[in-house]
PAROZA-697028 format. One record per residue: residue number from 1; residue in three letters; x negated, y negated, z negated of N, C-alpha, C in turn. Coordinates in steps of 0.2 Angstrom, whole numbers, m for minus. Last residue first. Example, Ala and Ser with C-alpha at 12.3 -4.5 7.8 and 13.67 -1.06 7.14 Angstrom:
<atoms>
+-----+------+-------+--------+-------+--------+---------+-------+-------+--------+-------+
: seq : type : neast : nnorth :   nup : caeast : canorth :  caup : ceast : cnorth :   cup :
+-----+------+-------+--------+-------+--------+---------+-------+-------+--------+-------+
:   2 :  SER :   m64 :     11 :   m35 :    m68 :       5 :   m36 :   m64 :      0 :   m39 :
:   1 :  ALA :   m66 :     28 :   m39 :    m62 :      22 :   m39 :   m66 :     16 :   m39 :
+-----+------+-------+--------+-------+--------+---------+-------+-------+--------+-------+
</atoms>
This chain:
<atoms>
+-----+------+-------+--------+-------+--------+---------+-------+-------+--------+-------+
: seq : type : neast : nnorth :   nup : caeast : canorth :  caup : ceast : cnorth :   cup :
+-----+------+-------+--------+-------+--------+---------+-------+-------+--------+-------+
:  61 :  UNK :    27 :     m4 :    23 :     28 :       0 :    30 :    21 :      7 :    28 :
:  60 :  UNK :    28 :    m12 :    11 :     27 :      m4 :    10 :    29 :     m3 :    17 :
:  59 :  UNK :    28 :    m25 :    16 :     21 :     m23 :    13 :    22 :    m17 :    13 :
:  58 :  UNK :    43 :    m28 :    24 :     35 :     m27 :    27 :    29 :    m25 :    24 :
:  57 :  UNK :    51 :    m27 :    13 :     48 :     m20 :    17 :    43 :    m21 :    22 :
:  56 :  UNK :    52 :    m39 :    11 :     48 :     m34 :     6 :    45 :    m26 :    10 :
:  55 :  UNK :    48 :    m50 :    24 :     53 :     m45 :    19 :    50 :    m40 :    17 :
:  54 :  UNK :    39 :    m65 :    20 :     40 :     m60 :    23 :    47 :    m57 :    20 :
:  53 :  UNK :    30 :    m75 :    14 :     37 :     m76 :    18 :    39 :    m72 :    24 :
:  52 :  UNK :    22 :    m75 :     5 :     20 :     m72 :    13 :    25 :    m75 :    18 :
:  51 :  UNK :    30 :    m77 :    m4 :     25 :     m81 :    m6 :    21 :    m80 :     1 :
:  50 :  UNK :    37 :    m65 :    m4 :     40 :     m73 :    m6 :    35 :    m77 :    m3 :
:  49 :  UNK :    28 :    m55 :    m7 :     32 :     m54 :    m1 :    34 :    m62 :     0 :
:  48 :  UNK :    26 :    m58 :   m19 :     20 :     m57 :   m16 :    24 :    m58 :    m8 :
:  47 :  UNK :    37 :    m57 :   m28 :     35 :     m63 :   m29 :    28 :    m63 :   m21 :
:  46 :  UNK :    40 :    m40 :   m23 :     43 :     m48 :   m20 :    41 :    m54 :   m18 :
:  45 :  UNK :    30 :    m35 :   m32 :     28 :     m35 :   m26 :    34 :    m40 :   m21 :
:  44 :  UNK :    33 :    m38 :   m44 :     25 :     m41 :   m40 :    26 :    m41 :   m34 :
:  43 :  UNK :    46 :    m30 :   m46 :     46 :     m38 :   m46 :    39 :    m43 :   m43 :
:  42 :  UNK :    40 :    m19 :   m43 :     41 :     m21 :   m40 :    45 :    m28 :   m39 :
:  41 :  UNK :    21 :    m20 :   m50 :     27 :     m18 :   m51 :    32 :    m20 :   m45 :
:  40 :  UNK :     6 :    m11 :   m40 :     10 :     m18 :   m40 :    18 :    m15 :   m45 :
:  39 :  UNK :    m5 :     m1 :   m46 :      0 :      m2 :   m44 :     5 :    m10 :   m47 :
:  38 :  UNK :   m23 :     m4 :   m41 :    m17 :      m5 :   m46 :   m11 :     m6 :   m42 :
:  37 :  UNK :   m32 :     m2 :   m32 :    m34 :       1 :   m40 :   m26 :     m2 :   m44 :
:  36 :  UNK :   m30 :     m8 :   m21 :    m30 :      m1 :   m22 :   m30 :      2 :   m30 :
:  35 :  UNK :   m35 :    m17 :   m14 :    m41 :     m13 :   m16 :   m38 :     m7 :   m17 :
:  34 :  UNK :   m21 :    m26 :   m21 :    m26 :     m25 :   m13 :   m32 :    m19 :   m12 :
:  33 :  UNK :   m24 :    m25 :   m34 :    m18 :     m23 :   m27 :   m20 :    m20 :   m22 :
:  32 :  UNK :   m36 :    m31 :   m37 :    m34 :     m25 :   m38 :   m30 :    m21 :   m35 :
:  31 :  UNK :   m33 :    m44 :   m32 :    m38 :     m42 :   m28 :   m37 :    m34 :   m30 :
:  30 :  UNK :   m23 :    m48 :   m41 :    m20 :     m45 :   m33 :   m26 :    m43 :   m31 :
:  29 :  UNK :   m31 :    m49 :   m54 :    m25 :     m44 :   m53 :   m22 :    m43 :   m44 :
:  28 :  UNK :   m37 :    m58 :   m49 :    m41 :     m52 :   m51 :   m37 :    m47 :   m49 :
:  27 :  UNK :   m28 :    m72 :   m48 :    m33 :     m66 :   m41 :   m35 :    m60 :   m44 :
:  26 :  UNK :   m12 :    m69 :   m53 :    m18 :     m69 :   m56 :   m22 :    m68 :   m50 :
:  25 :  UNK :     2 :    m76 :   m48 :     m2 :     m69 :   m49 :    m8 :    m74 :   m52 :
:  24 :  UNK :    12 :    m84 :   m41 :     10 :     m87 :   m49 :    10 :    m79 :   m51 :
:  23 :  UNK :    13 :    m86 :   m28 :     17 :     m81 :   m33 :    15 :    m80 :   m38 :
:  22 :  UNK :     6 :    m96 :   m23 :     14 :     m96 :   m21 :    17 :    m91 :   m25 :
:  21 :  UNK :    m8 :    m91 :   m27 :     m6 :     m97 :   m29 :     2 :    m99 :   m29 :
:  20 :  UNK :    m9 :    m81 :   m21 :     m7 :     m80 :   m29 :    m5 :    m85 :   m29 :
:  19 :  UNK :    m9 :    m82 :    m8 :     m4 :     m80 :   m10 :    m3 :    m80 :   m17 :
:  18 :  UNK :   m22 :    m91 :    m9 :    m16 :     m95 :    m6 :   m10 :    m90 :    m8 :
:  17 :  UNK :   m31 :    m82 :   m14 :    m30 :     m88 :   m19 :   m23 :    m90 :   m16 :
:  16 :  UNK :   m33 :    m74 :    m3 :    m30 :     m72 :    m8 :   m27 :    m77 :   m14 :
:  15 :  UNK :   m26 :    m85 :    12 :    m32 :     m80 :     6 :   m29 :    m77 :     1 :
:  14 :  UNK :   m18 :    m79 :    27 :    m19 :     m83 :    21 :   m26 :    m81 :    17 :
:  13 :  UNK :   m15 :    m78 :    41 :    m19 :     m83 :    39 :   m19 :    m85 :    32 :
:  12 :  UNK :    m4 :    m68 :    41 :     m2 :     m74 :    42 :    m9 :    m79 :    39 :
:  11 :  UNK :   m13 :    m57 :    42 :     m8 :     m59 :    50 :    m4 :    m65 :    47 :
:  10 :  UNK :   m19 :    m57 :    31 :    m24 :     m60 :    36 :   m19 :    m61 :    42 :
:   9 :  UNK :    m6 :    m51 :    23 :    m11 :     m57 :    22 :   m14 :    m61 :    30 :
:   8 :  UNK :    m3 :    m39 :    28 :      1 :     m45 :    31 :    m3 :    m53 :    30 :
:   7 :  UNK :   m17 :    m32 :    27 :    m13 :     m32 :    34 :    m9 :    m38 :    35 :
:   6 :  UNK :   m13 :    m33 :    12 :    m20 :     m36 :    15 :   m19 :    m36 :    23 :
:   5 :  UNK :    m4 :    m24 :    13 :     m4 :     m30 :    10 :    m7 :    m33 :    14 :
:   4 :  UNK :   m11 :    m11 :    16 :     m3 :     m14 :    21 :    m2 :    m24 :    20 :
:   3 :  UNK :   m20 :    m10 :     5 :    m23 :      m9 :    14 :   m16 :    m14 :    19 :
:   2 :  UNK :   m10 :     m8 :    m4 :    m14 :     m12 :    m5 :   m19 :    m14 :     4 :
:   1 :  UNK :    m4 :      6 :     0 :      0 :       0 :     0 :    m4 :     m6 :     0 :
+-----+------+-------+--------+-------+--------+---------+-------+-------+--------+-------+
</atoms>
């Protein structure tokens, strides 16, 4: 899931700071997402989707 995240990220030109900063995340903690080392809850994974301004389902394809 982390790997698909990181997919929408870069297809919409963000950083990691530019998403946590619109879903009031932690970097450490999305950098772990991302990486794989932690599971996102799924209230996380909206705010993250929100913040992409995507739909949810695009991060779990």
């Amino acid at each position: 899931m982390g790997e698909q995240i990181r997919r929408v990220r870069e297809a919409h030109n963000m950083t990691q700071p530019d998403v946590c900063g619109r879903a009031g995340i932690d970097v450490a903690t999305y950098s772990r997402i991302e990486g794989g080392h932690a599971s996102p809850l799924l209230d996380t994974l909206i705010r993250i989707a929100d913040a992409m301004g995507v739909p949810l389902t695009e991060l779990v394809k």
